[in-house]
N, C-alpha and C positions, 0 to 999 in steps of 0.2 A: 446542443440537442436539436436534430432535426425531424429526427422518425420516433414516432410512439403508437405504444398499446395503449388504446383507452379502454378500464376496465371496470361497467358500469357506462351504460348508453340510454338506462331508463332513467325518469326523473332527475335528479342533479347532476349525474352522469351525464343524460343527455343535453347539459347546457354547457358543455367542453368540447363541440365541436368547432361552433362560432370562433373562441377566443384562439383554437386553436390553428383557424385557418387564418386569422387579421395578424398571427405574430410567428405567420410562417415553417407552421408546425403540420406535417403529414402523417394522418392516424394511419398507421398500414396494418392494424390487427384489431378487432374488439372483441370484450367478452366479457359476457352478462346470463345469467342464469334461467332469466324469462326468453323465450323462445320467439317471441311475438316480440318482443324489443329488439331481439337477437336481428329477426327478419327485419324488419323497416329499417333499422342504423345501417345494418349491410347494406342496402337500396338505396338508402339515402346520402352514405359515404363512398359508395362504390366498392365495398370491400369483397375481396376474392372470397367465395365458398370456404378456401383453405387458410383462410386468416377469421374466419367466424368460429368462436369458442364458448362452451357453454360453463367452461370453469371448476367441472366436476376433478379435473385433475391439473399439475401445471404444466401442461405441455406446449402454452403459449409463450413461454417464456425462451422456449426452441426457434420465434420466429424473431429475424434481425431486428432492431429498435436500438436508438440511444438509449431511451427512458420509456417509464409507464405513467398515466395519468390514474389514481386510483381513486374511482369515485364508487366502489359500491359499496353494500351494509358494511357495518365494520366487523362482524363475526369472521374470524380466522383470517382478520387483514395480513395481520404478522407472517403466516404464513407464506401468502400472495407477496408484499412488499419483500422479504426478506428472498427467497425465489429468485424475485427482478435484480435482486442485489446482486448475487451468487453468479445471476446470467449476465453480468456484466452493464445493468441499466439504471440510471438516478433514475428516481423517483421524486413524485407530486402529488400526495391522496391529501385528500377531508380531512373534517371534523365529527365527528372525535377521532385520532388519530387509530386507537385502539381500546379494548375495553378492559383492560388490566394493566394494572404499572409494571410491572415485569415486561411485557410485549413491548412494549417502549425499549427499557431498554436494552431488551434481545432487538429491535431494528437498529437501537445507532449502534452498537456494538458489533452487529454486522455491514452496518455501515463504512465504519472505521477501519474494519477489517477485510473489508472489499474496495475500501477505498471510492467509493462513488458519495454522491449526494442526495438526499432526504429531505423534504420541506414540506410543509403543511401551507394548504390553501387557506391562506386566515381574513376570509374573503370580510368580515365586521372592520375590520380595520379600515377599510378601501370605502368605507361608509363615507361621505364628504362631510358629516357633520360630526363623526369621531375620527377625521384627520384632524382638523378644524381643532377640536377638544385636545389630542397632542401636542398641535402648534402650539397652543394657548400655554399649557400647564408649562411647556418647556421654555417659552419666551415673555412669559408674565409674571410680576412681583403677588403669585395668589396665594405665598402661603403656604402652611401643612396643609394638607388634607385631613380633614377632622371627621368627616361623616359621610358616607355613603351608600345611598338605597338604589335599589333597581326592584323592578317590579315587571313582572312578563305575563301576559294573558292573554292567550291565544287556544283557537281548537286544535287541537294535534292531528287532527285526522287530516288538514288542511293537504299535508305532502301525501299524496293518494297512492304512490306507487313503491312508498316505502312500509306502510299503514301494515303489509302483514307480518314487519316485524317488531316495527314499536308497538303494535299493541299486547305484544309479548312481550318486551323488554322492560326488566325491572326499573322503576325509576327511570321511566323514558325520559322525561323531562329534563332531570338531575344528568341523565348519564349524556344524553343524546346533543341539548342544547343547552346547557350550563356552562360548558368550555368555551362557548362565544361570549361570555360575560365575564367569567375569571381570568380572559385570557386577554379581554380592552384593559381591564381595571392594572391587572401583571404589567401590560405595555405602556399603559400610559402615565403611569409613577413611578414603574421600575420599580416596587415596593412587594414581597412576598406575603403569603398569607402564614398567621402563624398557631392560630386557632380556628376550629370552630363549633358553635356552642348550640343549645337551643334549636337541633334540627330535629323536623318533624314533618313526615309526609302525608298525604291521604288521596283515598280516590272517592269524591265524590256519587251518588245513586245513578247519576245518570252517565256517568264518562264510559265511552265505550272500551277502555285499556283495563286488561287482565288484571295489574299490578297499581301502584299508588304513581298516579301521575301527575300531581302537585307538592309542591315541598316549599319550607321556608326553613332558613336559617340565619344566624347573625356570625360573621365573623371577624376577625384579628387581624388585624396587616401590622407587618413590621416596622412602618413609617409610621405608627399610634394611631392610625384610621381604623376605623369601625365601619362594618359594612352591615347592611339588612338588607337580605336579601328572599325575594320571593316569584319563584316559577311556578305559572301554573297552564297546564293544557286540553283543562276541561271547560275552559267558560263555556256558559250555557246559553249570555246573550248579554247586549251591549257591546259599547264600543271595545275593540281587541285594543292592548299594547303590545307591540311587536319588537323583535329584536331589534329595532331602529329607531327605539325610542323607552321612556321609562326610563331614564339614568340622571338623576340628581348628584352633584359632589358638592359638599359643603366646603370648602376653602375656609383659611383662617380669616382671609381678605376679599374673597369673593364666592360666590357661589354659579355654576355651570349647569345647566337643563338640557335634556334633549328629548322634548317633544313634537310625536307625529313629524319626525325626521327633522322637528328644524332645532338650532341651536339658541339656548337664551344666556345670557350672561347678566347678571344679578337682573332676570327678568328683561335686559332687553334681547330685541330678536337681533340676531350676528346674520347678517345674509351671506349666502353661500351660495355658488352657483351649482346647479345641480342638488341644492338640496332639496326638502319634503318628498316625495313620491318618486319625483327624478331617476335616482340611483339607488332607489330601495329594492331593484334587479340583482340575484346574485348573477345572477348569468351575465350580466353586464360589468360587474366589476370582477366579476375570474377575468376577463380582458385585461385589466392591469395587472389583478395578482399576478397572472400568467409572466405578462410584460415582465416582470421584476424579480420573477424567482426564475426565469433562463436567464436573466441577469449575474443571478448568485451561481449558476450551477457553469456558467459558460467562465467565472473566473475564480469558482471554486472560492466564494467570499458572501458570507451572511448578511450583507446590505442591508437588509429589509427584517431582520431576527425573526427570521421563517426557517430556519434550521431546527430540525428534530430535537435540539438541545431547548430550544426557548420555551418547548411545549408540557414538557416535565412537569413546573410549577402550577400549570392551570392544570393539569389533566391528576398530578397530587391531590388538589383541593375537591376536585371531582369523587376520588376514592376517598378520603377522610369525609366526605359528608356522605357518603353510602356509609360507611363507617358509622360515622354520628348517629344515623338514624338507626341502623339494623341496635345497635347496641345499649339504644337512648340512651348518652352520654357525652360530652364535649371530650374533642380527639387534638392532640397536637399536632399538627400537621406537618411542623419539621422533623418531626420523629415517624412518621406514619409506615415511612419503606421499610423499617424494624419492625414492625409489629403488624405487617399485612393479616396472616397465619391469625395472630389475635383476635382479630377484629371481624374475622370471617370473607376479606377483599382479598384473599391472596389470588394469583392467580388459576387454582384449581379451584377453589371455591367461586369466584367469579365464573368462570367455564362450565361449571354445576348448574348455576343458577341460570345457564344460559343457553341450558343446553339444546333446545328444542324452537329457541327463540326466531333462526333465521331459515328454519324449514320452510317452504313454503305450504299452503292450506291444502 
C-alpha cells in the first residue's frame, strides 16, 4: 500500500496524517462532510480541489488509491468501506467498526469476495501498559483469570468534533467506547464472552446526551471469569478514569492494575518506558498500529489479529448488552446472531434507532 483516501480529516480523522507520512503513506484524496475541515486538510495536505470530497455520494472511490484510511462517524461505514472494496482498495477504519452485526459481516464477506484486506485500528492495544498486561498473562505462571472489573468515567463531550453525533447516539457510551474494553479483555486471554446479566443504563439530570450515556453490567467469559463492568460519560467532577486506566484482573496467583496509565502487579509498580501520560496519544500510537497493519496487508497475513474476523467477538458483546438493557434481561451472547430480530438489534432496527443521529444540526 502506498496511496490512500483518508476519509475523515476532522478530529481522529485528523490524527492519520502524521503516521501516515513517518510510514511512507501518500494521502492523494480526502473526505469529510464538514466543509471547514474539508478546507484546512486540503491546505494543509496539498490536496488538488479535484480530490476534495464532501461524501454525499461514492464517487471518491473513482480516484486511484491502493487502500482508504476510514476514520469517520460510523453511520453507513458499511457502505463507504464496502465501495473501497468493490473499487479495488484494502482498507483500515476505527472503532467501532460498524453499528450493526450484520454490516460486519456484509464487509468481510465482501472482503473475501473482492479478495483485498480489512483491519481495524485497535489503537488500546498499542497502550504500553496493555502490551506489558499481554506479555505478562502469556509468559507468567498467573493462573485462571477469576475476576474482572473495569470502570471508565469520563465527560463525553471531551471529543468536540464528534459531540453532534454522540449526543444522539443511543447508548453512546456502550456502543461508541465499549469495544475498546471488550476488545483488550477478547485479546489478552483469547477467552470469549458467553453471558451477560444485570445490564442497566441511565442518563443522569445534568449530561448533556439525548439518550442514556452510562451503563453497567456484569458478564461471563468462557475461561469462568466474571467481569463487572461500568461505563460512564457523564461525570460531573472529580478526577476522570480514562481508557488508559481502570482495569483490575484478579488471577488465581496474582492480581494486574492499571492505573493512571501505570502497571501494578500484586500492587507493585512494573516500570515501563513510555508509560503514565507518555503514550496515552492516540495519534501517536496510530504510528505503530499503522506500522503493523501495512505489515499484515503487504503479506496478506493477520500478524497483529487486526483482521475484520477478530473484531466479531468484541463488537457481539457490544449488541447483546444493547440487547440486555432494551429488554431488561440477561442475553447469551453465543447465541445472539439468531435472535437479533428478537431482541430488537437487528440490523433494521438498529438503523431505526439511528436514524437521524449522524445529520449534522
Amino acid at each position: 500500500m502506498k496511496n490512500v483516501i483518508l476519509l475523515g480529516v476532522d478530529g481522529f480523522g485528523g490524527q492519520w496524517p502524521k503516521p501516515c507520512d513517518l510510514n511512507g503513506l501518500n494521502i492523494v484524496a480526502i473526505v469529510d462532510n464538514c466543509e471547514e475541515a474539508r478546507l484546512r486538510a486540503a491546505k494543509e495536505l496539498g490536496i488538488a480541489p479535484d480530490r476534495v470530497f464532501d461524501g454525499a455520494d461514492l464517487s471518491w472511490t473513482q480516484v486511484e488509491a491502493d487502500g482508504i484510511i476510514e476514520a469517520t462517524a460510523p453511520g453507513r461505514r458499511v457502505d463507504r468501506v464496502t465501495a473501497a472494496l468493490e473499487s479495488g482498495k484494502d482498507v483500515i477504519m476505527a472503532k467501532p467498526p460498524v453499528l450493526n452485526l450484520e454490516d460486519l459481516y456484509r464487509i468481510k464477506e465482501t472482503r473475501d469476495r473482492c479478495k483485498r484486506e480489512v483491519h481495524v485500528a485497535t489503537q488500546k492495544r498499542y497502550f504500553p501498559a496493555y502490551r506489558r498486561v499481554k506479555d505478562i498473562i502469556e509468559k507468567e505462571p498467573l493462573g485462571k483469570l477469576v475476576y474482572a472489573e473495569i470502570n471508565l468515567r469520563v465527560d463525553g463531550t471531551y471529543w468536540e468534533s464528534g459531540f453532534y453525533w454522540r449526543k444522539k447516539l443511543p447508548y453512546p457510551s456502550l456502543i461508541d467506547g465499549s469495544i475498546h474494553h471488550f476488545d483488550l479483555l477478547h485479546w489478552w486471554t483469547g477467552a470469549n464472552f458467553i453471558k451477560v446479566s444485570g445490564a442497566a443504563s441511565w442518563n443522569p439530570s445534568w449530561s448533556p446526551f439525548d439518550y442514556d450515556c452510562d451503563m453497567a453490567a456484569m458478564y461471563a467469559m468462557d475461561n469462568g471469569a466474571v467481569v463487572k463492568y461500568t461505563s460512564r460519560w457523564s461525570m460531573k467532577e472529580g478526577p476522570i478514569i480514562n481508557y488508559f486506566e481502570g482495569i483490575r484482573l484478579e488471577f488465581e496467583n496474582a492480581v494486574l492494575e492499571v492505573n493512571g496509565g501505570k502497571l501494578y502487579q500484586n500492587g507493585q509498580y512494573i516500570p515501563i518506558i513510555a508509560d503514565g501520560t507518555t503514550m496515552m496519544d492516540t495519534g501517536e500510537l496510530n504510528i505503530y498500529i499503522l506500522s503493523d497493519i501495512l505489515k499484515s496487508i503487504r503479506d496478506k497475513a493477520d500478524y497483529y489479529q487486526t483482521s475484520v474476523e477478530n473484531h466479531f467477538e468484541p463488537f457481539r458483546v457490544i449488541i447483546a448488552s444493547v440487547a440486555a438493557i432494551m429488554n431488561e434481561t440477561s442475553v447469551d451472547i453465543t447465541t445472539i446472531d439468531s435472535h437479533l430480530e428478537e431482541y430488537g438489534v437487528s440490523r433494521e432496527q438498529m438503523n431505526r434507532m439511528m436514524e437521524h443521529v449522524f445529520e449534522r444540526d
